[in-house]
C-alpha positions as CSV (number, residue, x, y, z in Angstrom):
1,X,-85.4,-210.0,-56.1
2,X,-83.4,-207.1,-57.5
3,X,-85.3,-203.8,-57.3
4,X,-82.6,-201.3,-58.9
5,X,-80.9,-202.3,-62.2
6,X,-77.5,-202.2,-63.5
7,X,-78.4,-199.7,-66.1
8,X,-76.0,-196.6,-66.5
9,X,-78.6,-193.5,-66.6
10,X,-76.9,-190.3,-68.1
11,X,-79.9,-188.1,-66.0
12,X,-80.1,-186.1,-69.2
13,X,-83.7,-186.1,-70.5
14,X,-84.1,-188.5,-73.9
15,X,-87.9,-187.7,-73.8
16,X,-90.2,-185.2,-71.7
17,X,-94.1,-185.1,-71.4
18,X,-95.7,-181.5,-70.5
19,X,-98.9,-180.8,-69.5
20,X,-100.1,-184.0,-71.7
21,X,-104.0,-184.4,-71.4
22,X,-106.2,-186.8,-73.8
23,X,-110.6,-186.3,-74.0
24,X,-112.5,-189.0,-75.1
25,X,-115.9,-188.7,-74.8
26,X,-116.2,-185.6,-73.0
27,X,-114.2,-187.0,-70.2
28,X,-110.7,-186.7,-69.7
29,X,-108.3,-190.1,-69.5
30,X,-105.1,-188.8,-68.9
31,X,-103.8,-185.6,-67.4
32,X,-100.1,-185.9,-67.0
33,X,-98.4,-182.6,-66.0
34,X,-94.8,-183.6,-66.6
35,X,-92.8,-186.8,-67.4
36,X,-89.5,-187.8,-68.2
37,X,-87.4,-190.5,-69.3
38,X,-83.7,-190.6,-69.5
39,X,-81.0,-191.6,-72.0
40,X,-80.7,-195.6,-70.9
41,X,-83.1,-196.0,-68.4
42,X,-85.5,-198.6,-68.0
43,X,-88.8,-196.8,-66.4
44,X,-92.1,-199.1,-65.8
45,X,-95.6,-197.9,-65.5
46,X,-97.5,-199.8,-63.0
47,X,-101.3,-199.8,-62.3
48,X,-104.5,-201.2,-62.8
49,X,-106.5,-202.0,-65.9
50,X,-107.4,-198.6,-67.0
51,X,-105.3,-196.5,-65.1
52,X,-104.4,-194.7,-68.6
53,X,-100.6,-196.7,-69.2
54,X,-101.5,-197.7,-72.5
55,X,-102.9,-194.0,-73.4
56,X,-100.1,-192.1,-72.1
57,X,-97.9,-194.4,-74.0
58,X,-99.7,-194.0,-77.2
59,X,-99.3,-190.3,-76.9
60,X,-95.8,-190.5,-75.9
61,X,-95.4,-192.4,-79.3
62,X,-97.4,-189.6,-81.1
63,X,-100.1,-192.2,-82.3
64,X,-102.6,-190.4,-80.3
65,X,-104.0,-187.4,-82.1
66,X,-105.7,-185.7,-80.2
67,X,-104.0,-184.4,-77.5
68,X,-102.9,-181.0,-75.6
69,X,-99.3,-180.5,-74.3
70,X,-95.7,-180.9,-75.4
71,X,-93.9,-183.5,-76.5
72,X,-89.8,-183.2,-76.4
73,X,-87.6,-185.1,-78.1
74,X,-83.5,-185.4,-77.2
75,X,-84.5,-181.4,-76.1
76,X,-86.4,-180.4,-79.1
77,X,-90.6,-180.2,-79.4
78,X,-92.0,-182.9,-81.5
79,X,-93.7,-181.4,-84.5
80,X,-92.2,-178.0,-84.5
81,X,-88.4,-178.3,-83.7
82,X,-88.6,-182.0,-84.3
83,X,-90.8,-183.5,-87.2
84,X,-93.5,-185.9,-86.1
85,X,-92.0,-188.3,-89.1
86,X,-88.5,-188.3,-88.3
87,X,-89.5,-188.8,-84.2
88,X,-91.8,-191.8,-85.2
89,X,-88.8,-193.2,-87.0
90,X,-86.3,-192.7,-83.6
91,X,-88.5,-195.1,-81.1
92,X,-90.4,-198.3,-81.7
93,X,-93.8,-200.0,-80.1
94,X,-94.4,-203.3,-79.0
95,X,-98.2,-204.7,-78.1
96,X,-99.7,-207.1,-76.2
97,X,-100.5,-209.6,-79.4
98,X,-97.5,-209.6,-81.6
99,X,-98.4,-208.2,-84.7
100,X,-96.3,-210.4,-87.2
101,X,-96.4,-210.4,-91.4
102,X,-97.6,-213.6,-92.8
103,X,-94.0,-214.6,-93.9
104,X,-91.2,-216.5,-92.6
105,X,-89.4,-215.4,-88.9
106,X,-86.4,-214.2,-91.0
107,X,-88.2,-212.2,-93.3
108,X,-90.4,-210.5,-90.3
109,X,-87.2,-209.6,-88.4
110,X,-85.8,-208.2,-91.9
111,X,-88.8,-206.4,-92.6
112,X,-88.0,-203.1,-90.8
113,X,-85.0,-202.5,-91.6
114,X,-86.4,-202.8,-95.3
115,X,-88.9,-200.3,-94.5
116,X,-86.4,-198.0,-92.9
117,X,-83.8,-198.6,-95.6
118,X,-81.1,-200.2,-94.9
119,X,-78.2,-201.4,-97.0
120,X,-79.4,-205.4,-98.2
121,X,-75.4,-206.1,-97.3
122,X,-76.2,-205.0,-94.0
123,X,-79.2,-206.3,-93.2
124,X,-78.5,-210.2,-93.1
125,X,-76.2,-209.8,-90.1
126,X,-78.3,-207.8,-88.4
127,X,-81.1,-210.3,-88.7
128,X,-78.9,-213.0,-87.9
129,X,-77.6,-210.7,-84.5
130,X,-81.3,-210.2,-83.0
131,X,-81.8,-214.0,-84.0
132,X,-79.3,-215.1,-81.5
133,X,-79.9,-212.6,-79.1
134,X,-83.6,-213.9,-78.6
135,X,-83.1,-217.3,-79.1
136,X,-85.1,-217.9,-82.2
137,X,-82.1,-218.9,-84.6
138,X,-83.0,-221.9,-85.2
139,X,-87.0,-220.4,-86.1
140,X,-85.8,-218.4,-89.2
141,X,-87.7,-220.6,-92.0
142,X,-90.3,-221.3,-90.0
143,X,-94.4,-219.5,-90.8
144,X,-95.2,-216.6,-88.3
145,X,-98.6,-217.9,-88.2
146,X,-97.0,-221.6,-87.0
147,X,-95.5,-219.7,-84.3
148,X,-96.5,-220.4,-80.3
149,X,-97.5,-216.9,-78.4
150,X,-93.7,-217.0,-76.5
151,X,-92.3,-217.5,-79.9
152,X,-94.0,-215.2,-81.9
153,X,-92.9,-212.5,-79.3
154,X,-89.7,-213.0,-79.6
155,X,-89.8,-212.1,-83.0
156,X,-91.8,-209.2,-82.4
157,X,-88.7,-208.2,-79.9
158,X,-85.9,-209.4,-82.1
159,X,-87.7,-207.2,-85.2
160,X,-87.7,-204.6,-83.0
161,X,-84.0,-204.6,-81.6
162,X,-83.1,-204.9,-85.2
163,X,-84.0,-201.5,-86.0
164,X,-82.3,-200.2,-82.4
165,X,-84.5,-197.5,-81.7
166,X,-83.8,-194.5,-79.5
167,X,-86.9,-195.3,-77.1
168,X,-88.6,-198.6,-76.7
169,X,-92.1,-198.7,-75.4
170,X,-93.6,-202.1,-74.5
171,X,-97.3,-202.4,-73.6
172,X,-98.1,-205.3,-71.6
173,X,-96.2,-208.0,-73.9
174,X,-96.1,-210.4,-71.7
175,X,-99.4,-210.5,-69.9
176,X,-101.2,-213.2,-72.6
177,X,-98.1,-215.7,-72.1
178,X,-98.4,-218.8,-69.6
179,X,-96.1,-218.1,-66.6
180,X,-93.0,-220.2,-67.5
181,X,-92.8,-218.5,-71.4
182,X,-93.3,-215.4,-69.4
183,X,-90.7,-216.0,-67.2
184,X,-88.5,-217.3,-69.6
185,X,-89.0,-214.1,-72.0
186,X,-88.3,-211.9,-69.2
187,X,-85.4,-213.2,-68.4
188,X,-83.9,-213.0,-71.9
189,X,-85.2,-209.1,-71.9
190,X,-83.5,-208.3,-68.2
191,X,-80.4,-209.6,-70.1
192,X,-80.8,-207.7,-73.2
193,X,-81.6,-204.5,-71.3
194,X,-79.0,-204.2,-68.9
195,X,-76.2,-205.0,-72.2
196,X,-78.0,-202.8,-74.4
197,X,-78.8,-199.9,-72.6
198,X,-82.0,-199.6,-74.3
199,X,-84.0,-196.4,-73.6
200,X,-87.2,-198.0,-72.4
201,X,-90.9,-197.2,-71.3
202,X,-92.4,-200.8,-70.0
203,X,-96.7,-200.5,-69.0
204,X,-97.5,-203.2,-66.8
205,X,-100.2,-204.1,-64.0
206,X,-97.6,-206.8,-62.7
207,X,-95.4,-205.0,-60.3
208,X,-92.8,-208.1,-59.8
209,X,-92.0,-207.5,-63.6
210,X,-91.9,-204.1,-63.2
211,X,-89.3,-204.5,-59.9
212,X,-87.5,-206.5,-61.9
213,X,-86.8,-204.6,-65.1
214,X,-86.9,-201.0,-63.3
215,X,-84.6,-198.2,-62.7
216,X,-87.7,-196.3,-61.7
217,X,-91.2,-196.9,-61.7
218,X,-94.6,-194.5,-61.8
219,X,-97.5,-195.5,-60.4
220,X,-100.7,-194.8,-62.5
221,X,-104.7,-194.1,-62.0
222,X,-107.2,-192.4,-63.5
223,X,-105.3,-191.4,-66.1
224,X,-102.8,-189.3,-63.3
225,X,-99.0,-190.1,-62.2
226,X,-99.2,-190.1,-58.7
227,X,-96.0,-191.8,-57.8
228,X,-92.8,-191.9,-59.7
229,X,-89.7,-192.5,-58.3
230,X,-86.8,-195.6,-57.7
231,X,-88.1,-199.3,-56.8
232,X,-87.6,-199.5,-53.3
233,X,-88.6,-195.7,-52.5
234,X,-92.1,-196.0,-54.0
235,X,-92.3,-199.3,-52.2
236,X,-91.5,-198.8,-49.0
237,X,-92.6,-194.9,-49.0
238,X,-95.9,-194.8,-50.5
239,X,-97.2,-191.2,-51.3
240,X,-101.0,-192.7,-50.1
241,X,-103.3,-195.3,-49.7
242,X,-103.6,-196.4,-53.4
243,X,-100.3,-196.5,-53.9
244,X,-99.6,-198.4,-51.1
245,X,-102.3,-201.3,-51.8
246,X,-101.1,-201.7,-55.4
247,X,-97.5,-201.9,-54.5
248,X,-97.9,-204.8,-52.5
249,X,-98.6,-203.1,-48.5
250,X,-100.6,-205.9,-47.0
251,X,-101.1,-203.5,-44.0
252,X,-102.8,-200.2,-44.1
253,X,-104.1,-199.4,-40.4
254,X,-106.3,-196.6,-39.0
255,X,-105.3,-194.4,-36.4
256,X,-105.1,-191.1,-34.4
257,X,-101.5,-190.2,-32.6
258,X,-100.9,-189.7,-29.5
259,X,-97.8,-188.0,-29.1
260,X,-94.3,-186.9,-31.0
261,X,-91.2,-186.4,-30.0
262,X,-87.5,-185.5,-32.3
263,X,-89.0,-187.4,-35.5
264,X,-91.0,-190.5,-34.0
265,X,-94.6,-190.9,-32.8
266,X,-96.9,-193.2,-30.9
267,X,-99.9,-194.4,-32.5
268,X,-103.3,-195.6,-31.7
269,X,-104.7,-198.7,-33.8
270,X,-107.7,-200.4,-32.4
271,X,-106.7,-199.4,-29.0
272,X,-102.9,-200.4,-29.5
273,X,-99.8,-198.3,-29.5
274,X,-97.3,-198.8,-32.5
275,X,-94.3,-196.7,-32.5
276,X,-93.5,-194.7,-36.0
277,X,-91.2,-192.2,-38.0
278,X,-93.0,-189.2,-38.4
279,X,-93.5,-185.6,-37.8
280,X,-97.3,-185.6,-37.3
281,X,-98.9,-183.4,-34.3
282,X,-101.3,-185.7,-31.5
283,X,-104.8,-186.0,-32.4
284,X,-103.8,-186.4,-36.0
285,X,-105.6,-189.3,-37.9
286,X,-103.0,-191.5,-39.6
287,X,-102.3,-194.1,-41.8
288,X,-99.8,-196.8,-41.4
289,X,-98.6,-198.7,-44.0
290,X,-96.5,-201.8,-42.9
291,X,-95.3,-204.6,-45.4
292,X,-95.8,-208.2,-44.4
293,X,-91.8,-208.6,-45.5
294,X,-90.9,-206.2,-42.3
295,X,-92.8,-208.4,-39.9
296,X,-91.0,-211.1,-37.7
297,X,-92.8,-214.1,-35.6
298,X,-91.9,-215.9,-32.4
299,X,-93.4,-218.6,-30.9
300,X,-91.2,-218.3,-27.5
301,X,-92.8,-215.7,-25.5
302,X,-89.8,-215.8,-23.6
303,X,-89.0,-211.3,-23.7
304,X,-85.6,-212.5,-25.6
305,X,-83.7,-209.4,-27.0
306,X,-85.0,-207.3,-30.0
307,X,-84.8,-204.1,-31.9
308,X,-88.5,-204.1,-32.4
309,X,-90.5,-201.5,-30.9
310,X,-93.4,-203.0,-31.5
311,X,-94.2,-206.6,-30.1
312,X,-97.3,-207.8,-29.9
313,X,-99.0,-211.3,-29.9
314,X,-102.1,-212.8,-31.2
315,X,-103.6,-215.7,-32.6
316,X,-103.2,-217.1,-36.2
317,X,-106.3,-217.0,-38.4
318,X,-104.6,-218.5,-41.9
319,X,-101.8,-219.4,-43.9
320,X,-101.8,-219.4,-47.4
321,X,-98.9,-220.8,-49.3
322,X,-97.1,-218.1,-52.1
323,X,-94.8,-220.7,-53.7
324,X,-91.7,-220.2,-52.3
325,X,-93.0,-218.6,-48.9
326,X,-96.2,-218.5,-46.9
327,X,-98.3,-215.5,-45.6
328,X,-99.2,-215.9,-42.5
329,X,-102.7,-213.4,-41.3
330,X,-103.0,-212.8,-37.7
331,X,-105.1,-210.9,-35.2
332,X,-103.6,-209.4,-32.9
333,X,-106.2,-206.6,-32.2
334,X,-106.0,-205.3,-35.3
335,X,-105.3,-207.5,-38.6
336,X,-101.3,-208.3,-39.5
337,X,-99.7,-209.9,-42.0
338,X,-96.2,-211.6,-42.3
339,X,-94.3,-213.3,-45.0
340,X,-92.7,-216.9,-43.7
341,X,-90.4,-219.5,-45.3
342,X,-91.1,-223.3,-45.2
343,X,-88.5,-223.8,-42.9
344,X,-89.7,-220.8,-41.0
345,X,-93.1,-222.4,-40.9
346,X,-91.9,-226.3,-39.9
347,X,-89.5,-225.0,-37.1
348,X,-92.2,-222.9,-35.2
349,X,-94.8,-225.2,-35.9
350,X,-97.2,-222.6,-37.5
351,X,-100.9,-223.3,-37.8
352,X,-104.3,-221.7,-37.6
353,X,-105.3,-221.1,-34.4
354,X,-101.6,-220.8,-32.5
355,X,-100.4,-218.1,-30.2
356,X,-98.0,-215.9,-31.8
357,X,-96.0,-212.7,-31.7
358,X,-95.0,-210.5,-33.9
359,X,-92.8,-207.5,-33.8
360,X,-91.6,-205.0,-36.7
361,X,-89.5,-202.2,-35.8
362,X,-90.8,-198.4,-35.9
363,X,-88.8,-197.4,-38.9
364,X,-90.7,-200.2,-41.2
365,X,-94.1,-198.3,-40.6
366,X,-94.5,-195.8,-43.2
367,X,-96.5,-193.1,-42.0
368,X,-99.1,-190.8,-44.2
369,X,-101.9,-187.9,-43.2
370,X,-105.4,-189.5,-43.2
371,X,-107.7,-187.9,-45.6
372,X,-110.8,-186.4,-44.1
């Protein structure tokens, strides 16, 4: 799985949220104090239903009306430097449910570039262009309303590419499709992306999509940012606990250190000792966060050689096939996790109830300050 994309990212601002914050109701459902997208980069929102993706999208698109802050566009504030109008022209929206004219595939890919005006000679190749690039060529005469849900967003995205917006924002658009349409669709997009070097804002709850499309990603709740930053750094470095469950940490263990020395720390988990990097003083409460991925097992016993600092064994409570790997949940005084391939699991003869060890190395435990 790819976690940083081939994207060329200039660094130079395209779009930049200040001090956003939306009311409904009384209450307040997004207060983001600054975002920014760059000039080719693919950014993904991640969180749970709710979080606010979809709101701080909407207002980042301006079809949220009431809302405080600043908007800037290429370097210039939307609605005073910038007109609203012309901004609204510059970047493009696609939904959940595709939200297709009751015409024929050619004329809903044609119809924007109608609305926006574009010469009729130069409109048929273009149409024909976004055609091929998502595989729909062959879909042209065909009804919208005959169209399957993979099919109709593809013309949704081809309409969209036709028009080759500044910014692209996609809300969810592939979270009502059945897994192989969905995977099919994304795979076609990953392709697109990476030649096009579209500028693009991508709200998910899926974070596998969002690894996959992602220079960066920002993870989002209660309406705040409070992780943004590139795939593999807000993965493996969580900046707390939330974060940490929703991007995947199967591990999140209680404890108080015991001492510190020159960057690394010793631990105390249910009356165990893991070994960390961290600068955190003894008696602090802790948090360790330790993905399953970073965990080895052994069925020798046998003291063989290892880089681990922490070994320890314990007994198999279940394994629960993932597709293409199994996760294996131990005890081992406290509760572990570790991700194991079929061959993995026939070699060592894996089962509930077997002896095991496991062992991950201090630098895959990702330390934070305990609240309270």
């Amino acid at each position: 799985m790819s976690t940083i994309s081939t994207h060329t990212i200039s660094g130079v601002p395209i779009l930049e949220g200040r001090d956003l914050q939306v009311m409904r109701g009384g209450s307040q459902i997004l207060d983001v104090g600054r975002f920014s997208l760059s000039k080719g980069e693919v950014l993904s929102l991640i969180g749970p239903n709710g979080a606010g993706k979809t709101t701080l999208l909407m207002t980042l698109c301006y079809l949220t009306k009431a809302f405080r802050g600043n908007i800037f566009f290429k370097g210039k504030r939307v609605g005073e430097e910038y007109p609203v109008r012309e901004y609204r022209k510059s970047v493009a929206m696609i939904f959940q449910e595709p939200l297709l004219f009751n015409t024929t595939v050619l004329e809903n890919v044609a119809s924007g570039l109608k609305f926006h005006k574009v010469k009729k000679s130069s409109i048929e190749g273009i149409v024909d262009e976004n055609l091929q690039r998502f595989g729909i060529s062959h879909l042209k005469d065909r009804s919208a309303r005959t169209l399957s849900g993979g099919e109709a967003q593809r013309v949704n995205l081809a309409r969209v590419f036709a028009l080759n917006p500044d910014i692209l924002f996609l809300d969810e658009p592939f979270s009502a499709l059945d897994p192989p349409t969905r995977e099919s669709l994304i795979g076609d997009l990953e392709e697109i992306l990476r030649k096009s070097r579209t500028t693009t804002l991508f709200a998910t709850h899926d974070r596998i999509e969002a690894l996959r499309l992602s220079d960066r990603v920002a993870v989002m709740n209660d309406g705040k940012i409070l992780q943004m930053g590139y795939p593999e750094e807000v993965m493996n470095c969580p900046a707390n606990e939330f974060v940490a469950s929703f991007v995947g940490v199967e591990m999140i263990l209680r404890g108080r250190v015991l001492k510190e020395r020159d960057g690394a720390l010793v631990a105390s988990v249910a009356g165990h000792e893991i070994e960390a990097v961290g600068n955190y003083l003894p008696d602090e409460h802790v948090i360790l966060c330790i993905r399953p991925e970073n965990v080895t097992l052994s069925n020798n016993f046998s003291g063989a050689q290892t880089s681990a600092r922490n070994i320890f064994p314990g007994v198999i409570e279940k394994i629960t096939s993932l597709g293409l790997y199994y996760k294996v949940d131990m005890d081992c005084g406290f509760p572990l996790v570790a991700y194991v391939t079929k061959h993995s699991l026939e070699s060592m003869s894996l089962g509930a109830g077997k002896k095991i060890e496991a062992s991950f190395k201090a630098t895959a435990v990702h330390v934070l300050k305990a609240k309270g």
